[in-house]
C-alpha positions as CSV (number, residue, x, y, z in Angstrom):
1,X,-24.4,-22.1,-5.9
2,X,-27.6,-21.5,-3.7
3,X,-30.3,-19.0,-3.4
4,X,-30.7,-19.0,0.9
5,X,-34.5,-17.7,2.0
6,X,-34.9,-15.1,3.7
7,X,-33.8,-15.4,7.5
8,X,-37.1,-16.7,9.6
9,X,-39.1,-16.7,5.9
10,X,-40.6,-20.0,4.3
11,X,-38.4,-22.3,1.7
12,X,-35.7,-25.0,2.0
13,X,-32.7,-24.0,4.3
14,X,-30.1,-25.8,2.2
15,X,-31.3,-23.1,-0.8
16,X,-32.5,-23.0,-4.4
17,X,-29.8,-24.8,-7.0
18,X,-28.8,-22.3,-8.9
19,X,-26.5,-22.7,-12.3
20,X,-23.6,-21.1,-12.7
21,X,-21.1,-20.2,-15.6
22,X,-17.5,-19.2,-16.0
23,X,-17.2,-16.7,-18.9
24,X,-14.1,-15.3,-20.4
25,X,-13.5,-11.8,-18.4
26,X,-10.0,-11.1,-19.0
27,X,-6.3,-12.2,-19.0
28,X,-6.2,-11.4,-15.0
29,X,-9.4,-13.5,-14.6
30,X,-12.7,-15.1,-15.2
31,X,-16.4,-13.7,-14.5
32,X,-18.7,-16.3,-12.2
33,X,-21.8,-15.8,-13.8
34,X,-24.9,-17.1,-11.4
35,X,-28.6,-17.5,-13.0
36,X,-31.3,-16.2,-10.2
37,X,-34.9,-17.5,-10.6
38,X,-35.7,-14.1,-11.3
39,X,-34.7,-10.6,-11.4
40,X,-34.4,-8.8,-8.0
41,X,-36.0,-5.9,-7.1
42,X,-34.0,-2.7,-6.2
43,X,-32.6,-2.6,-3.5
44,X,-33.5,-6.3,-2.3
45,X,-31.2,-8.4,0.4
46,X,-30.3,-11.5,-1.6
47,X,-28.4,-14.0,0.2
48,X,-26.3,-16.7,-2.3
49,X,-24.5,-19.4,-0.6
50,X,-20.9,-20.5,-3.3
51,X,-19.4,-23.7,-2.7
52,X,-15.9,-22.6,-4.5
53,X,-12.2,-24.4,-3.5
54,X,-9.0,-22.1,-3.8
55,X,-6.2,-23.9,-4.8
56,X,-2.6,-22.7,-6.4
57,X,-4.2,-19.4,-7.5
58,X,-1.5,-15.9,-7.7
59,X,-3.7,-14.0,-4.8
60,X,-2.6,-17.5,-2.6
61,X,0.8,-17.9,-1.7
62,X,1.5,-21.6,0.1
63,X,5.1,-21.6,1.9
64,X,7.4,-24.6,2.2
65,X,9.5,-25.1,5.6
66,X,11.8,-24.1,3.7
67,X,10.4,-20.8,2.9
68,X,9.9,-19.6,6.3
69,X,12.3,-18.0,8.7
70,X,11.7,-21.0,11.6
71,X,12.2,-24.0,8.4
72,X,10.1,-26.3,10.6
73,X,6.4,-25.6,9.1
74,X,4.3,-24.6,6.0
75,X,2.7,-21.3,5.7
76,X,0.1,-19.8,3.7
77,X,-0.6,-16.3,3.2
78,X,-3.0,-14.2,0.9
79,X,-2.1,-11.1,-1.4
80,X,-4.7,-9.0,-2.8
81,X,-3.7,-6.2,-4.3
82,X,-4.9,-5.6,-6.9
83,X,-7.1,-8.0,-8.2
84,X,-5.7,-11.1,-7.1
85,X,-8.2,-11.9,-4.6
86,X,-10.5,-13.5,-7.1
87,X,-8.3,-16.3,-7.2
88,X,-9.0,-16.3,-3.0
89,X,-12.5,-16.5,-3.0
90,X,-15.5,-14.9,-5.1
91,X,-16.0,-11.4,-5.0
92,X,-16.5,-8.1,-6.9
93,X,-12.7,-7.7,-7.1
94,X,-12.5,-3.9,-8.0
95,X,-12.0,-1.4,-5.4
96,X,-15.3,0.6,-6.1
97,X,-17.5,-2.3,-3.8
98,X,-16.7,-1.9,-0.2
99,X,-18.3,-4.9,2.2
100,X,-18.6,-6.1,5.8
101,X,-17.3,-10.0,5.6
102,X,-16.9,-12.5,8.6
103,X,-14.9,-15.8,7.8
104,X,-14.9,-19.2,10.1
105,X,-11.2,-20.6,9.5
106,X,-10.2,-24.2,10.5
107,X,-6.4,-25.2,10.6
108,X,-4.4,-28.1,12.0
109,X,-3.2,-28.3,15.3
110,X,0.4,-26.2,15.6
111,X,-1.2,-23.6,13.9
112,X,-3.0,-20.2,13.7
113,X,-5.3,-18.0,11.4
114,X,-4.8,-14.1,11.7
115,X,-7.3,-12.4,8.9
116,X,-7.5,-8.5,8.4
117,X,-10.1,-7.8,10.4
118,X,-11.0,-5.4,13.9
119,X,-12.3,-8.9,15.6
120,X,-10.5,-12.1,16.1
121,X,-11.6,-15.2,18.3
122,X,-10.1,-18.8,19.1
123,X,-12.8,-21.3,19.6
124,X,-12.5,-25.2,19.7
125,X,-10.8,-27.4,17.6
126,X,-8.4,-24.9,16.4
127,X,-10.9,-23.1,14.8
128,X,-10.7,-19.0,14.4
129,X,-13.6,-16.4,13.8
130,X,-13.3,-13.1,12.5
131,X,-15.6,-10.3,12.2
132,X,-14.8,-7.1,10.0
133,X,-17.9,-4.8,10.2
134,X,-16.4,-1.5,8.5
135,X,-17.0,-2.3,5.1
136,X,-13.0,-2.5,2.9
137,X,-13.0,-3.5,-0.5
138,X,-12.1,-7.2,-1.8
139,X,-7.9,-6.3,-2.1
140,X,-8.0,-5.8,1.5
141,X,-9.0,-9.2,2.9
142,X,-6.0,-11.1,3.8
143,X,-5.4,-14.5,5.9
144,X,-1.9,-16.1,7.2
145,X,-2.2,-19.6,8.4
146,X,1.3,-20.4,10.3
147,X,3.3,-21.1,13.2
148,X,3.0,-17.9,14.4
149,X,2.9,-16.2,17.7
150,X,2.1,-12.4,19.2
151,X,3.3,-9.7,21.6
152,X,1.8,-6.5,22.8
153,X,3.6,-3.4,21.8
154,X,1.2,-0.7,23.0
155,X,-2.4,0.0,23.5
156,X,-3.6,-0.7,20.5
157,X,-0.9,-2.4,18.8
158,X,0.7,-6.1,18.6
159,X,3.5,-7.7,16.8
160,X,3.0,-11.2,14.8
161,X,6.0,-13.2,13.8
162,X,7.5,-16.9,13.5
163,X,8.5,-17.7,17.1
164,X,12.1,-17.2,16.4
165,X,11.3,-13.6,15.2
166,X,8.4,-12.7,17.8
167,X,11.3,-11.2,20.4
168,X,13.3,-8.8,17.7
169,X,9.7,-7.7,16.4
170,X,9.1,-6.6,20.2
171,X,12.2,-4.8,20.9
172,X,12.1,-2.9,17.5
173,X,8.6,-1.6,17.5
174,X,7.6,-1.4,21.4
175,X,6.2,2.0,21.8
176,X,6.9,3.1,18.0
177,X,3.6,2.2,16.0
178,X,1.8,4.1,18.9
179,X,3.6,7.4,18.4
180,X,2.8,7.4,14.8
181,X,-0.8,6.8,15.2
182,X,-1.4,9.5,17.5
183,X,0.3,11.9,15.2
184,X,-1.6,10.2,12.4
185,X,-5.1,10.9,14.4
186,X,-4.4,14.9,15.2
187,X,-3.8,15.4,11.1
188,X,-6.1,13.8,9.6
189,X,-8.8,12.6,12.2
190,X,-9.7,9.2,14.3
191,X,-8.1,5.7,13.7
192,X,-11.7,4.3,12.8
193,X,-10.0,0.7,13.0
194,X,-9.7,-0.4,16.5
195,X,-6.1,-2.3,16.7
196,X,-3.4,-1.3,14.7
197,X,-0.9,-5.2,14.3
198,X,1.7,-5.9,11.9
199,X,2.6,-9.1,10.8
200,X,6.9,-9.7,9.7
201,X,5.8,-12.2,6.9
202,X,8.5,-14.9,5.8
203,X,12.0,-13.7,4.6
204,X,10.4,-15.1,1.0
205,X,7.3,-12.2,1.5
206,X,7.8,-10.3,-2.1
207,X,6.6,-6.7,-1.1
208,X,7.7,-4.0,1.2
209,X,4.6,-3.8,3.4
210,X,1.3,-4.6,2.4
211,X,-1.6,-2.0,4.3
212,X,-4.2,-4.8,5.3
213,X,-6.4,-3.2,7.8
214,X,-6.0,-4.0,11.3
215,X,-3.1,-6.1,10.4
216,X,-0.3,-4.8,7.9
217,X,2.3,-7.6,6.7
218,X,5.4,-5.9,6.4
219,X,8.7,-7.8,5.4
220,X,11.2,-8.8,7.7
221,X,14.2,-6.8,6.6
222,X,12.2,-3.9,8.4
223,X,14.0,-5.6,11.7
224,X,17.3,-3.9,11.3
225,X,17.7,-4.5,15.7
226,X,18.6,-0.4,15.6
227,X,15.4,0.7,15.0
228,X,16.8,2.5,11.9
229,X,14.0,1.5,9.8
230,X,10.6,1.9,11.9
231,X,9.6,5.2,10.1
232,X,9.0,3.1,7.0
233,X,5.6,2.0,8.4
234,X,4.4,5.4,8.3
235,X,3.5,4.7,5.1
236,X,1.2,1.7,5.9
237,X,-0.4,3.4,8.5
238,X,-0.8,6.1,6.5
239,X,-3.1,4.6,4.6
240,X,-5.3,3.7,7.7
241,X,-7.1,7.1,6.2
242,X,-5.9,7.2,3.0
243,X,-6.8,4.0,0.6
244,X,-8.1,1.6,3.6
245,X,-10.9,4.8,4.7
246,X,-11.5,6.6,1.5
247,X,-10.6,4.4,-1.5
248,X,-9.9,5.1,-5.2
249,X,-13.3,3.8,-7.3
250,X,-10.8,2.2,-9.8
251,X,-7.1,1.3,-10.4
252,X,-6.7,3.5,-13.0
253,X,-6.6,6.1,-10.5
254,X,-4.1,4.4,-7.7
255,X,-2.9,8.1,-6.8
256,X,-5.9,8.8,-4.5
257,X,-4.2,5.9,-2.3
258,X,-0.7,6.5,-2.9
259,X,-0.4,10.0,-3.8
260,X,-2.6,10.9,-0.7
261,X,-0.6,8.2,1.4
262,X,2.9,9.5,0.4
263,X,1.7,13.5,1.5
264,X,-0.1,12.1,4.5
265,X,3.3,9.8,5.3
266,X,5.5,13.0,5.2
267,X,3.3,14.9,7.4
268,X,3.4,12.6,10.1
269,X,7.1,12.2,9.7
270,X,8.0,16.1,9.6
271,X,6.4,16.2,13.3
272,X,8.1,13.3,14.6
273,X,11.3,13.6,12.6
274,X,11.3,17.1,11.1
275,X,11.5,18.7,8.2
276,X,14.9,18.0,7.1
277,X,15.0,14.5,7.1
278,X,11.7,14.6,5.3
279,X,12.5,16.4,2.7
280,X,16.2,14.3,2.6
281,X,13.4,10.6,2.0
282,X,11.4,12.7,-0.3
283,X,14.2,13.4,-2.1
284,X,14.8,9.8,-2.2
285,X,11.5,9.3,-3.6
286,X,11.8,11.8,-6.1
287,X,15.1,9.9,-7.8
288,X,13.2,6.9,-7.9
289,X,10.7,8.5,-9.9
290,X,13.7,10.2,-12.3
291,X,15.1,6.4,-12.6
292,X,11.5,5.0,-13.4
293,X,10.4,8.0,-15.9
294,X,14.1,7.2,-17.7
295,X,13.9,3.9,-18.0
296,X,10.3,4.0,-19.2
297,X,10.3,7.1,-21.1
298,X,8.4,10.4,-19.9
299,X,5.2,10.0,-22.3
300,X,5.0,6.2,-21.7
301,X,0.8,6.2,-20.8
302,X,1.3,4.8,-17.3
303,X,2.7,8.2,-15.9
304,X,-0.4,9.7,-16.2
305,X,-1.9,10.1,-12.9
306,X,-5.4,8.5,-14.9
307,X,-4.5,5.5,-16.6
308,X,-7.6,3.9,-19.2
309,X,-8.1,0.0,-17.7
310,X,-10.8,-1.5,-19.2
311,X,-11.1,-5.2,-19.9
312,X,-9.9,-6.7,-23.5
313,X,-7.3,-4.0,-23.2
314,X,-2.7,-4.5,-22.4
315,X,-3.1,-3.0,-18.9
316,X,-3.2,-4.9,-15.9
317,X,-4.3,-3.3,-12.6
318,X,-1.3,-4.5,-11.2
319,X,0.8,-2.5,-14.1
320,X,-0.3,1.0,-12.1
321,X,1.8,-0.2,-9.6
322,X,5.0,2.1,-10.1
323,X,6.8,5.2,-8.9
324,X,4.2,7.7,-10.7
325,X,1.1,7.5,-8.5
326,X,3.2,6.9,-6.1
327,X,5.4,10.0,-6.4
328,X,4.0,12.3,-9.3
329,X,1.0,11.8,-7.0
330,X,2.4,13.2,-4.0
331,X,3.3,16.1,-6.0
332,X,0.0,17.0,-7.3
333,X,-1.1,16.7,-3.2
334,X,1.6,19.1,-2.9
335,X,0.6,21.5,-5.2
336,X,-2.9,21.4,-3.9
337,X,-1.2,22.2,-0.5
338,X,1.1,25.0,-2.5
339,X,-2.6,26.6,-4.0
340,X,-3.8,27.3,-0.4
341,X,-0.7,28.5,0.8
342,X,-1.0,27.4,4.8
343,X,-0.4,24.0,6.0
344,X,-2.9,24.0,8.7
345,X,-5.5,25.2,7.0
346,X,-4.6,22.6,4.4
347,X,-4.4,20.1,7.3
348,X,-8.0,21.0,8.2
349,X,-9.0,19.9,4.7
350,X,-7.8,16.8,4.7
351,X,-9.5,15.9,8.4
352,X,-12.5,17.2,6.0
353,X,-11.4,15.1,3.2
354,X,-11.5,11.8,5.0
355,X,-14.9,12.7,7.1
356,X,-16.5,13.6,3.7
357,X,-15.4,10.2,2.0
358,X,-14.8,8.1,5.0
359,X,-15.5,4.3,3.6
360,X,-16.2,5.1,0.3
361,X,-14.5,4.8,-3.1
362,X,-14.4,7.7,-5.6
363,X,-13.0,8.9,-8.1
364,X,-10.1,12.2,-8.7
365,X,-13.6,14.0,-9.8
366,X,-14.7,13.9,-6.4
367,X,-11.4,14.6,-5.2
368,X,-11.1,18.0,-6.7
369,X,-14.6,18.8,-7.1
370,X,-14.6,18.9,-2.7
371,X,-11.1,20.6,-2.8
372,X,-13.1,23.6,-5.0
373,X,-15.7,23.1,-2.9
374,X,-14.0,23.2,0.4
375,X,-11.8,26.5,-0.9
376,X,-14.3,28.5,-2.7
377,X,-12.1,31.8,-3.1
378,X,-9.9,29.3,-5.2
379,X,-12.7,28.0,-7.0
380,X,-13.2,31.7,-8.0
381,X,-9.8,32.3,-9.0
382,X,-10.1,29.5,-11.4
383,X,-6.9,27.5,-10.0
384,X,-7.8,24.5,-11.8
385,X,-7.1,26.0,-15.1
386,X,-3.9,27.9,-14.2
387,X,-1.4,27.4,-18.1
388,X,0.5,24.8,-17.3
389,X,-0.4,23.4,-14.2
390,X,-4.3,22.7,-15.3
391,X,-6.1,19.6,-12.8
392,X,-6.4,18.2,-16.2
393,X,-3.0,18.1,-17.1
394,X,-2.1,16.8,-14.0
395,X,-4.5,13.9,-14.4
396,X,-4.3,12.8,-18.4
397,X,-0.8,14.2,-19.5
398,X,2.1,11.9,-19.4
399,X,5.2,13.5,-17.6
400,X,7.7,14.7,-14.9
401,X,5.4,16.5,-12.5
402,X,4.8,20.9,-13.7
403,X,5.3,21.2,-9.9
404,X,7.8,20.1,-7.6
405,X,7.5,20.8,-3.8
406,X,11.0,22.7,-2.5
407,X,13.2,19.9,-0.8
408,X,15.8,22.8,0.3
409,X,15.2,22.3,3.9
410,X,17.0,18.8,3.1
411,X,20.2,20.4,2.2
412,X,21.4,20.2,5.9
413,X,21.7,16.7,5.4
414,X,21.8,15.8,1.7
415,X,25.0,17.7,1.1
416,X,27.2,16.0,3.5
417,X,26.1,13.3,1.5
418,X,26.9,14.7,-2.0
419,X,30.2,15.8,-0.8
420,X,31.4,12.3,0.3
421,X,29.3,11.2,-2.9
422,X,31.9,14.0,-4.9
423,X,34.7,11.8,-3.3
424,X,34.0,8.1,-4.3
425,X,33.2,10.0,-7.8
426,X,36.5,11.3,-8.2
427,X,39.2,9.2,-11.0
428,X,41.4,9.3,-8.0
429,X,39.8,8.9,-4.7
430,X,41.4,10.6,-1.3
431,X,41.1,7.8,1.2
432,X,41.8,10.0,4.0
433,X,39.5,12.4,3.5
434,X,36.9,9.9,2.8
435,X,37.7,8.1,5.8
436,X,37.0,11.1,7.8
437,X,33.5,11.7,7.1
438,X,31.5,9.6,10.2
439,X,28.8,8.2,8.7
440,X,27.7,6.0,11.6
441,X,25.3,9.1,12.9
442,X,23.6,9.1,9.5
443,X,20.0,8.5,9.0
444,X,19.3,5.8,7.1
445,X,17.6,8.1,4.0
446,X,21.0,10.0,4.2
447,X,22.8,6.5,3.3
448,X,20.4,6.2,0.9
449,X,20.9,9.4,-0.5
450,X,24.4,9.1,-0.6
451,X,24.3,5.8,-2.7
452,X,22.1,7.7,-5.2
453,X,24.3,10.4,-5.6
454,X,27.5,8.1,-6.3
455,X,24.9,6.4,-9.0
456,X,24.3,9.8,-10.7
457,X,28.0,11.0,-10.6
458,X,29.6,7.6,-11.6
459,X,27.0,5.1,-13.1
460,X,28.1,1.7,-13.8
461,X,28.7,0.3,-17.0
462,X,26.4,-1.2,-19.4
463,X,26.2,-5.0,-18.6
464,X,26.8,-7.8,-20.6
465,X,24.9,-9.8,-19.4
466,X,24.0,-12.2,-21.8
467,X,27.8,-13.1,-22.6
468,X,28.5,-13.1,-18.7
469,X,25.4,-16.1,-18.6
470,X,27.1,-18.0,-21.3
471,X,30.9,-17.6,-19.5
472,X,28.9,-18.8,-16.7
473,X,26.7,-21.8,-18.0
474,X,28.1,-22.7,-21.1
475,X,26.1,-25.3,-23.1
């Protein structure tokens, strides 16, 4: 490491040697310590130049041929979330540092660099330059080196694929992503990110979608060639105001990005879809997070919506990462929403919201403190200490939600689905009858709803799955 001078001041321009130490931190990663000559003042630009190497690190994923939907080349890609980009490059990995970065990538002929960022150039030699100048914290960084190619889907918006994806990616999305973002910008306020890509990673990509800003990698499966599954990007560009614009200050508190993501998601999809199929995928989300709470047991600490992560400690970051923040987040959103009693009024506060935190990172305490803020008359009526439904107990109180928003407008399509659900259930099932319910109209959340529901009414068996293994491979 290197101390640069000043720009245009006196000193060497290779920079002052500087010493530098890896300390124990903890079992997600080391600290890079670096000595400086002498303490800074307050508020003084430093400039340190790192010579580092990234190699086989978790936040760097490298791709064999084999891995890839073309099978011809490699490809590398970058996962940050949560606080795997230290193993990228060095950083303040926690979500409370937001920064401006610009990167220079060199690649081999046959291939090309795409990095989350608003500006993107091809120069000589095959060399890309990116500039980000809205400041993001260090999980959203992200960089895909591969043999991959683009197409224009709408103003704003581009698909990225392996060639032999690049046409399906078209034909799905032309036209979609800028529908959503348009409803997205009259709720909660301007698009502050200039384009709006998505990326369809490699069939081997291990996550749904993945909100990088400017360019979201989303997994393949999402090209169903009926369009069936487009509204599940909502979600991602949700977050273009919600996690990527105002950010939570720590992971401990991943609802402010999910919770807020998940409301803001279902928003935008009751005005393009209505509210019945919204509250039919909310009601989705609401079993998964009746599946998770069984399996892990109601008072289990992570289903608290503030969850204690300090270093030395069992918790992870990346152990926030379940259906609670997530879902019992969206909940307490909806509550808030349920304590002023009009959506457009609550609407209004979350345009507010964003424009009060926009590229920040806070915590739940700023959250609520500008809800009381923003709604004085409920500030007076004391609504964060109702019995039962206190802020706090939301916040430190493991648990199923002490609110639930009313689903019933669902019912017009979830119970065509629980009746044919009643009928797979039964000890003897009627064929005929079954065989006249059309499913081929259904919305995709109504399939899904309907495989819940036969779940719940007839769950499988308990598994043997350690005598099946030794049928299997015996030794």
């Amino acid at each position: 490491a290197a101390l640069l001078p000043p720009p245009g001041g006196p000193g060497d321009a290779a920079g002052q040697a500087l010493p530098v130490e890896s300390r124990p931190f903890a079992s997600y990663g080391s600290a890079l310590h670096i000595a400086l000559p002498q303490a800074p003042r307050a508020g003084q630009l430093l400039t340190l130049l790192i010579d580092y190497e990234a190699g086989e690190g978790p936040g760097v994923c490298w791709l064999s041929p084999e891995q890839t939907a073309g099978k011809q080349k490699p490809y590398m890609y970058t996962q940050g979330q949560a606080v795997l980009n230290r193993s990228f490059f060095p950083c303040f990995d926690t979500p409370s540092v937001k920064f401006t970065y610009s990167a220079t990538v060199k690649v081999p002929e046959g291939f090309t660099a795409v990095m989350s960022a608003t500006s993107w150039e091809k120069q000589k030699d095959n060399t890309f330059v990116f500039k980000m100048p809205q400041p993001i914290p260090s999980y959203l960084i992200a960089l895909v080196v591969g043999d991959i190619v683009s197409a224009d889907v709408g103003p704003r918006s581009r698909v990225w694929a392996e060639p032999c994806l690049i046409e399906a990616a078209k034909k799905e999305y032309d036209g979609v992503i800028e529908e959503f973002l348009v409803v997205g910008e009259k709720l909660f306020g301007p698009y502050v990110w200039g384009r709006y890509d998505i990326l369809f990673m490699p069939p081997s990509f291990p996550f749904g979608g993945m909100e990088n800003p400017c360019l979201t990698f989303v997994t393949p499966c999402l090209l169903a060639g009926d369009r069936s599954l487009v509204d599940v990007i909502i979600h991602e560009i949700s977050h273009s105001w919600f996690g990527n614009l105002v950010t939570n200050a720590t992971w401990g508190e991943f609802w402010l990005n999910e919770g807020f993501t998940m409301y803001a998601q279902r928003r935008i999809s009751t005005e393009v879809y209505g509210l019945p199929y919204t509250c039919l995928e909310a009601a989705t989300g609401r079993a998964l997070l009746r599946q998770h709470m069984d399996a892990t047991g109601e008072d289990h600490p992570l289903n608290k919506l503030r969850v204690v992560i300090e270093p030395g400690r069992c918790v992870n970051p990346d152990d926030t990462y379940n259906e609670t923040p997530y879902e019992k987040g969206y909940c307490f959103v909806s509550y808030l929403a349920h304590l002023v009693g009009n959506q457009s009024k609550f609407d209004a506060f979350l345009q507010a919201y964003v424009n009060r935190f926009k590229f920040q990172s806070i915590t739940a305490d700023d959250t609520l403190g500008f809800f009381l803020e923003y709604f004085p008359e409920l500030k007076e009526k004391g609504v964060d200490s109702i019995p039962g439904f206190e802020f706090d107990r939301w916040l430190n109180t493991p648990g199923w939600p002490p609110y639930l928003p009313d689903l019933s407008p669902g019912q017009q399509l979830m119970r065509p689905a629980e009746e044919l659900a009643e009928l797979w259930a039964a000890d003897s099932l009627n064929m005929e009858a079954i065989e006249a319910v059309d499913i081929m109209g259904w919305r995709t959340y109504q399939l899904v709803y309907f495989l819940d529901q036969v779940l719940q009414k007839s769950p499988l068996p308990e598994g043997e799955c350690q005598g099946t293994l030794r049928a299997l491979v015996p030794r």
